[in-house]
N, C-alpha and C positions, 0 to 999 in steps of 0.2 A: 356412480357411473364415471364421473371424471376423476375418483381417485383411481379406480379401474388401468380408466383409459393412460394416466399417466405412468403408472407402474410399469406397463406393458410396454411405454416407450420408450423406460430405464432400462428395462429387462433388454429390448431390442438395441440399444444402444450400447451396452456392456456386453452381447453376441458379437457387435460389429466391431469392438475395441478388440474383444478377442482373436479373431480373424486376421486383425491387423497384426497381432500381436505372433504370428506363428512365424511371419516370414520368413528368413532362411531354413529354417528349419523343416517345411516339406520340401524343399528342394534338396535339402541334406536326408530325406528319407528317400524319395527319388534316387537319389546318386548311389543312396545303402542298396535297394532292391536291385541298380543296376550291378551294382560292387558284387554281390553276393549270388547272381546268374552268371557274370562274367567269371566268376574262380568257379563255379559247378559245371558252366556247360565248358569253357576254354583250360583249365587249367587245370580240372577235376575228368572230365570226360572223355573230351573229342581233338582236345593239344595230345595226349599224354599218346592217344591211338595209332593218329598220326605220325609221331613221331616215330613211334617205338616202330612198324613198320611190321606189322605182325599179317599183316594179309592186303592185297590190294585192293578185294572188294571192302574191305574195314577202311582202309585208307583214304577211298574215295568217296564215301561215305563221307567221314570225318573232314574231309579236305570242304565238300560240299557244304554241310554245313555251317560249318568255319567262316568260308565265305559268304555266306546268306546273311549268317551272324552277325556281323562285323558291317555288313553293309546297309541290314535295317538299323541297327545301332547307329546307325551313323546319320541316317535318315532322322531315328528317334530325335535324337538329342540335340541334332541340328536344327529338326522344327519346335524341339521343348524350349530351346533359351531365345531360338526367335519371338515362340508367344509371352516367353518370360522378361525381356527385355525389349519390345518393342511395344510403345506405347497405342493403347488402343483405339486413342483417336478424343481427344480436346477441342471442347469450344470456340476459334479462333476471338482473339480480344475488340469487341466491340460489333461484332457479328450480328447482320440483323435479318430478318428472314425478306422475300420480294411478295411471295404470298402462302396460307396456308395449309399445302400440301396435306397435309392429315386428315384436310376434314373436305377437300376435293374442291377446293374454291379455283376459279380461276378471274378472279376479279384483285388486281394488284392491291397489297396493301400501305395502308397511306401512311401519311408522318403523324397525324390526329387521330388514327386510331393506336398509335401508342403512347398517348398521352404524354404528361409532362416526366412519368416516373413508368415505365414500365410493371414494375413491380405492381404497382397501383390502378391499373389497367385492370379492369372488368370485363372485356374484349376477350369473347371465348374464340376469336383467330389468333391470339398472340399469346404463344408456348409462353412462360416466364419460368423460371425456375428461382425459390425464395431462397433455397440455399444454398447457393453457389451465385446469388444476383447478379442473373445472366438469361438471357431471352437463350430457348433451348431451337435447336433447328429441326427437323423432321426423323424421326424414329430415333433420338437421343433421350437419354435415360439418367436419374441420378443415381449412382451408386452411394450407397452409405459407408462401404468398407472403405473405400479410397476415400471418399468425400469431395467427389465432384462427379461433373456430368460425364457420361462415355456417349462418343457416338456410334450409333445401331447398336448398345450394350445389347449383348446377349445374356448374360451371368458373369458374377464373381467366381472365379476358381481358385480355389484355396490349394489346390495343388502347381499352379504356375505362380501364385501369389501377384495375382494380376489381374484386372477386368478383361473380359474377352468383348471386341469391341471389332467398328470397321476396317484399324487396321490391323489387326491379327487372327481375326478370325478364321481365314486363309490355313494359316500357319497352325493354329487348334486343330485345325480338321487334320491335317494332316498327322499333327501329334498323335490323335487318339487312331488315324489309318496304319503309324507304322508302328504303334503300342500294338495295336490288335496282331499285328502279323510277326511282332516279333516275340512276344509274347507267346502264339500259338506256336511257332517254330522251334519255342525254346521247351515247351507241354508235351509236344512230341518226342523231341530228340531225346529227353531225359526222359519219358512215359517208361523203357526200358528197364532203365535202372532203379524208378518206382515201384515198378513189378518186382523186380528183383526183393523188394524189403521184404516182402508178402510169403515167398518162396522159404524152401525149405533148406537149399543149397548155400554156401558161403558165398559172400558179398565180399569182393576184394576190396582194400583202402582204408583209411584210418576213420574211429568215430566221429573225427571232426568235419572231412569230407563226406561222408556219410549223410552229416547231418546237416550239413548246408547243400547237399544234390536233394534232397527231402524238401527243405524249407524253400530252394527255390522252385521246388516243382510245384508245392502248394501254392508260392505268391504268383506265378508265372500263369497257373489255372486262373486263380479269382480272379486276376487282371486281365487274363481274355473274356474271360464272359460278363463281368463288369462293363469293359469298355466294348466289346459288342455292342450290347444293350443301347448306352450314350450313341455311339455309330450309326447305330440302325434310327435314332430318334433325330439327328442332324445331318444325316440322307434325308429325312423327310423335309425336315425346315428349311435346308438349300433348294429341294425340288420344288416349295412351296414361296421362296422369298422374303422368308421370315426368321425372326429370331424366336427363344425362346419366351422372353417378355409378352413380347408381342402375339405368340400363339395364346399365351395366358390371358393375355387384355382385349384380343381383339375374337377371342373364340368362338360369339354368335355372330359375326358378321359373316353374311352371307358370299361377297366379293372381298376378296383382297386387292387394293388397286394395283401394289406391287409385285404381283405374281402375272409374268412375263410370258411364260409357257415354262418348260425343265430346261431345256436349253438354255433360256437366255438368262433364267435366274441360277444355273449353272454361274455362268458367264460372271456374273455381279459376284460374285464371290472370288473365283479362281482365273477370271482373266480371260482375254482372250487367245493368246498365245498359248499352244498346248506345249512349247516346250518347257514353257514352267509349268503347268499345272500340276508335277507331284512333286515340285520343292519347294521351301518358304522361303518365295520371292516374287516379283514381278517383272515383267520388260519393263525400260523405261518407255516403249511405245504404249504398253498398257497404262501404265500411271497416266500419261499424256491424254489419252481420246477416253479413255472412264473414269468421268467426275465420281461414280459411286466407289470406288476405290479409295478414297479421301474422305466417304464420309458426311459429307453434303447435300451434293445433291443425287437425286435416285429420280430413273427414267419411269413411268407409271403404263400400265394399259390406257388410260384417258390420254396421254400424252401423243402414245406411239396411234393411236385409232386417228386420231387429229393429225400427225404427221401423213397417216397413208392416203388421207383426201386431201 
């Protein structure tokens, strides 16, 4: 049994080295899928229509799309290197908690209930985390791919090669809103010239156009209804104030303390300010008056019940 048990934490350890081990590289498959819609729908398709000036309901059409194009793309890739380059959120150094929060206490905790070693602490009110030897703060998680704590981890994503954490979760969302729609947009416009392969009549253009207007129509599908899928499941956990972890850990509890209503756990994610809510960013007024933006601290239904008496 404990040779079992050991095997299975090499086996999970040499997964996690792997993971690490892909980095630039889905972001270089990324950039290929974008490379290879951008020459099928712009350069292969709906530039060439345009240009050429062959009818003005063709033109406006193509003009249309063109711009749609070009402006979720821009959305895309704006929120991808945000979630890709904006760190998810780190244990501040020496960081100690004031009380419990996880387990609903509201009775302070003291300097003797963290003994002389934390680590060494038996005290089931103090989070400690062995591997990263650091007291963890409320809804913080260890990851094993990076190898340290994330705050509010949601998951690793092997596709931003990055933990999705409190501060870019934001920014995720949005990735996978403006995949979904540019994505769809690019299924459609090219849907035509899919048909077209099927048909009995010539296909104008060379086999190499041809076959990269095919390949992106194929990746352009999976990836809408793929990341549908993910969309529709993180709709749920924003309206609900949870991560995925935590749907996982906490799934027979009957109350979540951190489910606010939809609105306000709207809010804890994308802010209050609706002029940013579909770009990855925030006001500085936001950052300022929502400590849950940083990762810390989070407002609770026990909290807000006690604030209204």
């Amino acid at each position: 049994m404990y040779r079992s048990g050991t095997v299975m934490a090499w086996n999970v350890f040499r997964f996690c080295t792997a993971l690490r081990g892909l980095g630039s590289i889905m972001i270089l498959l990324v950039l290929g899928v974008v490379g290879v819609t951008y020459y099928a729908v712009v350069l292969t398709s709906y530039g060439p229509t345009l240009i050429s000036g062959s009818g003005i309901l063709d033109a406006l059409i193509a003009l249309a799309v063109l711009v749609l194009f070009h402006c979720l793309l821009v959305m895309l890739l704006w929120s991808y290197f945000s979630v890709v380059f904006t760190d998810p959120g780190s244990v501040p150094p020496n960081w100690k908690p004031d009380l419990d929060e996880e387990r609903d206490d509201t009775d302070p905790l003291t300097a003797s209930e963290f003994g002389a070693s934390p680590a060494d602490s038996t005290n089931p009110r103090v989070r400690f985390c062995k591997k990263c030897n650091q007291l963890k703060p409320p809804r913080c998680h260890h990851c094993s791919v990076c190898g340290r704590c994330v705050l509010k981890m949601d998951h690793h994503c092997v596709w931003v090669v990055n933990c999705v954490g409190a501060l870019n979760y934001k920014y995720f969302l949005l990735f996978l809103f403006y995949t979904f729609l540019e994505t769809t947009l690019v299924t459609l416009a090219l849907l035509p010239q899919f048909i077209a392969f099927f048909s009995d009549g010539e296909i104008p253009g060379t086999p190499g156009t041809l076959a990269t207007t095919f390949l992106a129509f194929v990746f352009n599908l999976a990836f809408a209804l793929s990341v549908l899928g993910f969309l529709i499941m993180h709709i749920s956990l924003v309206a609900g104030n949870t991560t995925t972890i935590e749907a996982y850990e906490k799934k027979t509890t009957p109350k979540w303390r951190y489910d606010l209503g939809r609105r306000r756990n709207f809010e804890q994610v994308f802010g209050l300010d609706k002029q940013y809510w579909f770009i990855p960013s925030y006001s500085e007024e936001d950052l300022r008056r929502m400590p849950a933006l940083h990762g810390l601290e989070y407002p609770s239904k026990p909290e807000l019940e006690s604030q209204e008496f």
